[in-house]
N, C-alpha and C positions, 0 to 999 in steps of 0.2 A: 472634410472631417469636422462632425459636429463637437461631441463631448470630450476627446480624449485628445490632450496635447504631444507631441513626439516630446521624446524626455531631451533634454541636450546632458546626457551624462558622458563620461568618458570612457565609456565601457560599449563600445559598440556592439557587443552582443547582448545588451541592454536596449538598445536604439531600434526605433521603428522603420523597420524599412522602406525608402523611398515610396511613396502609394498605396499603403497599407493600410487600408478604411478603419474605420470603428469598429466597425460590426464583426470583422475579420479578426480583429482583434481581441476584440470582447468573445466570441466563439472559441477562438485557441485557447483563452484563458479558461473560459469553461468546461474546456477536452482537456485540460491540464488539471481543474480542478477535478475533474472528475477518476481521474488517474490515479490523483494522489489519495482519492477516496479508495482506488483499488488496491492501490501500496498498501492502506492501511487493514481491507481485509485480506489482505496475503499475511499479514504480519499476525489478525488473528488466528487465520487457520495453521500459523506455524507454533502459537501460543496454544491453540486448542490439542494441535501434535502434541506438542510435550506435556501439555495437562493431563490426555488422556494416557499418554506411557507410561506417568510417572504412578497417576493414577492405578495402571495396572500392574505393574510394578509391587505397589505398595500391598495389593493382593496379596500375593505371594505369603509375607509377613501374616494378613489376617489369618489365612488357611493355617498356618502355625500354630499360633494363639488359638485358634477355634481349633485341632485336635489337641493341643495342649490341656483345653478347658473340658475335652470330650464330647466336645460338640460334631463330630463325625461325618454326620449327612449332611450337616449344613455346610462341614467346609470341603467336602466333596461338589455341594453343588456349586460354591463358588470357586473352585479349583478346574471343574469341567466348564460349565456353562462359562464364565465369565474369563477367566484369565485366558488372553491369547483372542478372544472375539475380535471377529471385525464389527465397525462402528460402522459401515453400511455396507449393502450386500457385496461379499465379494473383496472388501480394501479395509486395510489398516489405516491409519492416518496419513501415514509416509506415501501412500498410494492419493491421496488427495490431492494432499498439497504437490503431490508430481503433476499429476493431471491437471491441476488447478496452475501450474507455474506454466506446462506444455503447453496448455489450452486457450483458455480466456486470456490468461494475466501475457501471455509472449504477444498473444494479437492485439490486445491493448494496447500495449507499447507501440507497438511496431506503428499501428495504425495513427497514434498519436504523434509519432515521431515520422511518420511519412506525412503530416498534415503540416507538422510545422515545415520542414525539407520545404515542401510543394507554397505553402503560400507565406512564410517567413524569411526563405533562409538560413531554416534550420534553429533560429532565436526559438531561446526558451522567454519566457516569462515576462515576455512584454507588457501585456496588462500590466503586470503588478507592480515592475518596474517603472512604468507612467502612474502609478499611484501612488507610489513611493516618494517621487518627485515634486506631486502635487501636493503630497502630506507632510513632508518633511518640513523645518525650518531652517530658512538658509543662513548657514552663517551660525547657529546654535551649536553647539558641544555636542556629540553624539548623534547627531543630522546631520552628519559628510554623507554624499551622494556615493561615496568609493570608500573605499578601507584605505 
């Protein structure tokens, strides 16, 4: 093992499992980071969900306002065309992000979480937690290796 030292924490699900190379390590951590990049578009397309509902939603109101004002064909054509469209062929938003949770985002996981299973032991965040250890100061206020 060149760069990365086992951590001696007390958290054994923090702890490098016996034979556990660098590179192995350094890999998981980057299938983890790469994960947490996909948590966070899951998160936008659940924000882009409610943007676009509220968004159409809020339709409703203009069409009001626009025959209030006697604006007539205009808020006919956003009363037809628009309110209720799907945002790509065939699916609402709610239809995405199902597909996008069923899809990609369940195989990610799984994949990630059968790599660690297969070459950790199941340990999450080993990388970070050897980093943690190595950045931290010992014995400082607010640098305890544990809660």
């Amino acid at each position: 093992m060149s760069g990365i030292e086992p951590r001696p924490s007390g958290h054994q699900q923090d702890q490098r499992p016996a034979g556990l190379d660098d590179e192995t390590v350094e890999a998981l951590g980057e299938l983890s980071k790469a994960l947490e990049t996909v948590h966070r578009v899951r998160g936008h397309l659940y924000s882009a969900h409610q943007l676009v509902g509220g968004a159409d939603l809020t339709l409703s109101h203009v069409v009001e306002l626009l025959r209030q004002a006697g604006h007539h064909q205009v808020a006919d054509r956003v009363e037809h065309e628009l309110i209720g469209r799907n945002v790509l062929p065939g699916r609402w938003t709610f239809q995405i992000v199902e597909e996008f949770d069923d899809g990609y985002y369940a195989a990610f996981q799984e994949i990630e979480r059968d790599a660690r299973e297969k070459l950790a032991g199941g340990r999450r965040h080993i990388f970070e937690a050897e980093m943690k250890e190595r950045r931290r100061t010992h014995g400082m206020p607010g640098h305890e290796a544990t809660p």
